[in-house]
C-alpha positions, 0 to 999 in steps of 0.5 A: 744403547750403550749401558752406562752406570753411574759415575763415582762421587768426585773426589780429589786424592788421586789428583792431589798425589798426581801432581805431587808426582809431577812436582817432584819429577819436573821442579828442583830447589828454585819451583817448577822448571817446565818451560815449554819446547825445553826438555823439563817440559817434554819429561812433563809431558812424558808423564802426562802420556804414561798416566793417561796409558797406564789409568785409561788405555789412551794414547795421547795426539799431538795436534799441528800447533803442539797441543796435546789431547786424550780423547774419551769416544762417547756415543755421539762425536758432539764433545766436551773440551777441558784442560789447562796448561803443563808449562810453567815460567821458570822457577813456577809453583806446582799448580799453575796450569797443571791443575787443571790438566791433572784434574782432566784426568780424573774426570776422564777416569770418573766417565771411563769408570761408569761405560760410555759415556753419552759424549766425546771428552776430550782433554788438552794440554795446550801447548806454551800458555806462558810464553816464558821463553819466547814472550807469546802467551796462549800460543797453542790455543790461539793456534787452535782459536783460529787466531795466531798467525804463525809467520807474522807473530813467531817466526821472528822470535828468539830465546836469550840463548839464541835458539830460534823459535821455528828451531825450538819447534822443530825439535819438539816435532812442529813445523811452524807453518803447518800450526795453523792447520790445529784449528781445523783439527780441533773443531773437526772434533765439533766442540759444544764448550769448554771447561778449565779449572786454575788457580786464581794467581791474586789474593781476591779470593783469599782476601774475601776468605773464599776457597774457590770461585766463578770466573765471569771472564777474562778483563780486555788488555791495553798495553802500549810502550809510552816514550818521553823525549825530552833533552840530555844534560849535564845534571850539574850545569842545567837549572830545573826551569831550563830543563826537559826532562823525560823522566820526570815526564814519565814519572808524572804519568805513572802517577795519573794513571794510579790516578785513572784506575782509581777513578774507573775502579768500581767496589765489586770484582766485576768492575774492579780495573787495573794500571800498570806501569812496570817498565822503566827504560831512562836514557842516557842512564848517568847519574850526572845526566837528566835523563833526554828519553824515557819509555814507560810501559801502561797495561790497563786491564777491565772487564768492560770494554767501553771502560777500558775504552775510557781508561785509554784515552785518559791515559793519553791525556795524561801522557800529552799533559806530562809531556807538556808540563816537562817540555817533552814530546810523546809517542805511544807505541802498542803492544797489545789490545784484547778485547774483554772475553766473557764468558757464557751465561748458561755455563756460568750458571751450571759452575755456580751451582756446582761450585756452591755444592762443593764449596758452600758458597760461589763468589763471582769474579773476573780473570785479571790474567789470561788464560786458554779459556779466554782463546775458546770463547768465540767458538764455544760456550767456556767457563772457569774455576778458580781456586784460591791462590794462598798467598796470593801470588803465582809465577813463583816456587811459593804459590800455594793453595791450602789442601781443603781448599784444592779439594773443594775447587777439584769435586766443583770442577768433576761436578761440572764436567759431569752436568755440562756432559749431561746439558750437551747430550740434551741439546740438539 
C-alpha cells in the first residue's frame, strides 16, 4: 500500500493570487476577453498548462471535443472529475467559469502534497461553456455527455466575422467530426461523479446575506421564437378597431407571461420560476407603419418538470389569446427544450455539510443558468457550489465576489473534493 499523509488544511490564497494572475494576462479595460477557439483564450489555456507543469509535474491532454484535462493517478482507475470553464463571453468578469478550474488546481495540489491519492483526480477545463462566439452553449461537455451531434448542431454555425466553426476548430487542433469520439474517452476513465464549483451569476444569494450555497440543480428550458402576423399599414390612415396589429399582439403576450411566472412562482428557491421575453423583432419597423409582424422570444425556466410543463401550455394559451383579441394569426418556432437536471442526493448531502463547515450556514438553491455540471448528471452522481455573486450579476467586467466570501466557497469546495475522494474509495 501506498503511504499517503495527510492532506494540508484547505485554504484559498493561492487560488486567489492565481486568478488574479489569469486576469491580469487575459482581460484589458473592457473585462475579460477569453472567447473560446480565439487566441485570449489559447493565451488562458496557455497558462493553465504552465501552472499545472510548474505545481505537479502534469501535462495537460486535450480530448477530441477540445477539453482539456490534468490527471492526478491514485491507486484505483475509479476517479473524481472537477472543473468549471476558462471561456468567457466578451468583456466577462474574472470569475466566471475560472473559479472553479483554478480551484481544481489547488486541490490537485492539496491530494499530490499528501502521496497517492486512494483515487484518480481528474480536472477539466471544458471546451466553450459560453457559446459567445458561435451561440451553443456547453459544447465541450455535451461532446463528452454523449449528447452533441457535431454535424447536426455545429457544422453549420458562423462567427459575425465570417469564420466558420469546422474552421475555428481546426485552428485550435479539432476536427469537427471526431468530437463525438470525447465521450468515450472520457468514461474510459470510469468516472464515479463529478464536482463544480462557480459563482452564482444572480443576486439570490446576496439578497438572502449568504456567502456560499448548495446548488440543488440545474431549472428545465422552454425557449421557443413566438411570431405574430397581423396586417402592415399606414399608422395615419388606419382607425385602431380596423386594426391587426402584431405588436400589440406580442405586447399583450409579454404581458401574460410575467402574469404565468407570477402565478407558478412559489416562495422558496426551489420552486421559484422565470419568464422571459427579451427579443423583440417589429416588421416593417416604420414609424409611420402598425407593425404587420412581430416575433417575441419566451425562455420559461423551473425546476420542476411538470411545472414547467404548465407554464408552456399557458404561454400558448396566452399567445392563441392575443393573437385573437389583435386579429392576428400565431406560430411557435422552438429553440430549445432541456429538461430540469437534478442533482444527487447523497453529493447533495456530502456539500451541505462541507458547505456549513466553512461557511457556518448552507442555503439550498437551484441554477437558473446552465452550467457543465447539468451535461454530467446522466452519467455520474454531480453537484455544485456556488458562491456569491456581489452585485449580482456576471457576463459583464463588474462581476465580483467579495474576498471573505470566495474564500469560504473555495475551503467548502477543497472539503468536498476530499470527502467525495474518500465516499468513492469506499464504494464498490
Amino acid at each position: 500500500m501506498t503511504h499517503r499523509t495527510s492532506l494540508p488544511e484547505p485554504a484559498s490564497e493561492r487560488v486567489i493570487a492565481d486568478l488574479r494572475a489569469l486576469a491580469a494576462r487575459t482581460s484589458n479595460e473592457r473585462g475579460a476577453q477569453r472567447v473560446a477557439w480565439g487566441p485570449v483564450w489559447r493565451e488562458a489555456r496557455a497558462w493553465f498548462a504552465e501552472t499545472v507543469k510548474r505545481d505537479l509535474g502534469l501535462d495537460v491532454q486535450t480530448d477530441p471535443a477540445g477539453n482539456n484535462w490534468v490527471t492526478l493517478p491514485g491507486a484505483s482507475k475509479k476517479s473524481v472529475v472537477f472543473g468549471s470553464h476558462i471561456d468567457s463571453v466578451p468583456g466577462g468578469g474574472w470569475l466566471d467559469g475560472v473559479l472553479g478550474v483554478v480551484a481544481g488546481i489547488e486541490a490537485l495540489r492539496r491530494h499530490a502534497a499528501a502521496g497517492t491519492p486512494p483515487v484518480t483526480l481528474h480536472l477539466v477545463d471544458w471546451a466553450d461553456e459560453e457559446g459567445a462566439r458561435y451561440g451553443r452553449s456547453l459544447q465541450g461537455s455535451a461532446a463528452s455527455a454523449g449528447t452533441l451531434d457535431p454535424e447536426k448542431e455545429l457544422a453549420h454555425l458562423v462567427d459575425r466575422a465570417g469564420v466558420k466553426l469546422p474552421d475555428a476548430l481546426r485552428e485550435n487542433g479539432i476536427e469537427l467530426a471526431r468530437m463525438v469520439d470525447a465521450h468515450p474517452w472520457m468514461m474510459s476513465r470510469d468516472p464515479r461523479a463529478y464536482l463544480e464549483l462557480h459563482i452564482e451569476q444572480g443576486p439570490v444569494l446576496e439578497a438572502m446575506k449568504k456567502p456560499v450555497g448548495v446548488v440543488l440543480g440545474t431549472m428545465g428550458v422552454e425557449r421557443n421564437m413566438v411570431r405574430f402576423e397581423g396586417q402592415a399599414v399606414h399608422a395615419g390612415a388606419t382607425p385602431i378597431p380596423l386594426r391587426k396589429d402584431a405588436f400589440l399582439a406580442a405586447a399583450e403576450f409579454a404581458l401574460a407571461c410575467r402574469e404565468i411566472a407570477k402565478k407558478h412562482s412559489g416562495r422558496t428557491p426551489r420552486t421559484r420560476v422565470v419568464a422571459t421575453c427579451g427579443v423583440v423583432k417589429v416588421e416593417p419597423g416604420f414609424v409611420t407603419a402598425v407593425s404587420g409582424a412581430t416575433e417575441i422570444s419566451l425562455d420559461l425556466r423551473a425546476f420542476d418538470a411538470d411545472v414547467l410543463a404548465k407554464m408552456q401550455k399557458a404561454a400558448v394559451r396566452a399567445a392563441a389569446k392575443a393573437a385573437k383579441a389583435n386579429g392576428c394569426r400565431v406560430s411557435w418556432s422552438p429553440l430549445l427544450s432541456i429538461a430540469p437536471r437534478h442533482f444527487d442526493e447523497s453529493l447533495l448531502a456530502l456539500t451541505t455539510e462541507c458547505v456549513r463547515e466553512a461557511a457556518g450556514s448552507a442555503p439550498l438553491l437551484p441554477s437558473g443558468p446552465l452550467h457543465d455540471a447539468a451535461e454530467m448528471v446522466p452519467l455520474m452522481p454531480t453537484v455544485m457550489i456556488f458562491a456569491q455573486s456581489s452585485p449580482g450579476i456576471s457576463h459583464t467586467r463588474f462581476e465580483d465576489t467579495p474576498i471573505p466570501h470566495l474564500d469560504k466557497s473555495i475551503r467548502a469546495f477543497l472539503r468536498l473534493v476530499e470527502r467525495t475522494v474518500e465516499k468513492v474509495a469506499a464504494e464498490p
